[in-house]
KEBADREN-165290 format. One record per residue (C-alpha): residue number from 1; residue in three letters; x negated, y negated, z negated. Coordinates in steps of 0.1 Angstrom, whole numbers, plus 5000, padded with zeros to 4 digits. Layout:
N
[rec NUM ALA [X Y Z]] ...
This chain:
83
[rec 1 UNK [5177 5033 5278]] [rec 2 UNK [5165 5007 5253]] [rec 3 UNK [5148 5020 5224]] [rec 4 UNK [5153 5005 5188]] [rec 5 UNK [5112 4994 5185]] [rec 6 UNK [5111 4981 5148]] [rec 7 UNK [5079 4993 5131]] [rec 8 UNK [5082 5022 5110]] [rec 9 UNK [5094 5028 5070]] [rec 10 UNK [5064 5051 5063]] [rec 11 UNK [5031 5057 5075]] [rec 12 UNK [5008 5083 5071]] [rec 13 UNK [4976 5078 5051]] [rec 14 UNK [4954 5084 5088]] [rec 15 UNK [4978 5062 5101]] [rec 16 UNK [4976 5038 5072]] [rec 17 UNK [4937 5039 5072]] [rec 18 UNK [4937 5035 5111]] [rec 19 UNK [4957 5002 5106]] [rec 20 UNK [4938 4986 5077]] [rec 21 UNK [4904 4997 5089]] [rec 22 UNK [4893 5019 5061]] [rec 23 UNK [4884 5059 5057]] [rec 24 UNK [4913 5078 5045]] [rec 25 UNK [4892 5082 5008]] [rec 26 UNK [4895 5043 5006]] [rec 27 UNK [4927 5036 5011]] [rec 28 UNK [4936 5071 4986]] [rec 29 UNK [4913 5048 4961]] [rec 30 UNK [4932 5021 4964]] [rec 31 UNK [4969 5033 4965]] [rec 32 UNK [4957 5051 4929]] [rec 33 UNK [4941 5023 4918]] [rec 34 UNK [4970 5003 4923]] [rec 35 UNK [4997 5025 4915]] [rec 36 UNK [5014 5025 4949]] [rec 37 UNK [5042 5052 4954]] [rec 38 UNK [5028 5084 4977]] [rec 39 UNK [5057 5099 4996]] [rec 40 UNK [5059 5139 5007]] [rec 41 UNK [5088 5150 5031]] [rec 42 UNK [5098 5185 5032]] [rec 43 UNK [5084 5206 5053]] [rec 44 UNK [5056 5179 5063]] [rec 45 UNK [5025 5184 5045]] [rec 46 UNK [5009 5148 5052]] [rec 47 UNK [5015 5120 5024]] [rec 48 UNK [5031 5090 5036]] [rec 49 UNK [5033 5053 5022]] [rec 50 UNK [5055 5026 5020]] [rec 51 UNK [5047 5005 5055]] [rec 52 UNK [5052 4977 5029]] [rec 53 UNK [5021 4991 5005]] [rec 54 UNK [4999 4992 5036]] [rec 55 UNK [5008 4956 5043]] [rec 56 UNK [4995 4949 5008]] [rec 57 UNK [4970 4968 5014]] [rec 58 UNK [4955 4953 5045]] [rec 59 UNK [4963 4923 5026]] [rec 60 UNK [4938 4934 4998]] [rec 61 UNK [4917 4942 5026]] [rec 62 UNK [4912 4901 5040]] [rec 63 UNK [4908 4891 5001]] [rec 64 UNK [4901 4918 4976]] [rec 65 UNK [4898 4898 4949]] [rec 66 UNK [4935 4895 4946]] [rec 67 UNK [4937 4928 4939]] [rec 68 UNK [4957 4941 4909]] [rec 69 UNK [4967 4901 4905]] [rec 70 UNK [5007 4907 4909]] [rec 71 UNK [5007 4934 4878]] [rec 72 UNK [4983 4909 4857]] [rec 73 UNK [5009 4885 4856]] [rec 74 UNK [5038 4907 4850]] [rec 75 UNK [5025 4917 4817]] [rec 76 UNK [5025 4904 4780]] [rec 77 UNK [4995 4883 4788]] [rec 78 UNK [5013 4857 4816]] [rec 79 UNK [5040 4853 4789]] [rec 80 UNK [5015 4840 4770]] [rec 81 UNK [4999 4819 4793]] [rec 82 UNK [5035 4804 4805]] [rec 83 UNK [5035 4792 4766]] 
């Protein structure tokens, strides 16, 4: 029986931190930091992210400079910059 393999929705912050490389406290920093969506499921006591977020995160990871670059340019100060 074939088993659909696609990679999950969610994924705990261990599991998060496991796939990035970072301690469970870093990768809390950075999902405040950044304003990333935690998600609680009832009766589960873990907090899960976005497998999307954790993308970005190991993304942030490989260049962390870019951090915090995507809201920068959302705000009043790219309008003015497109002027």
């Amino acid at each position: 029986m074939a088993e659909n393999m696609e990679s999950p929705e969610y994924l705990s912050i261990d599991d998060a931190a496991k796939a990035i490389g970072w301690n469970r406290a870093t990768v809390y920093k950075y999902v405040d930091e950044l304003g990333m969506k935690k998600y609680k499921f009832r009766l589960n006591r873990k907090t899960y992210l976005a497998a999307a977020d954790v993308e970005k995160l190991k993304h942030i990871k490989e260049k962390p400079w870019i951090a915090g670059i995507e809201e920068e340019r959302v705000g009043p100060k790219a309008k003015e910059d497109a002027a």
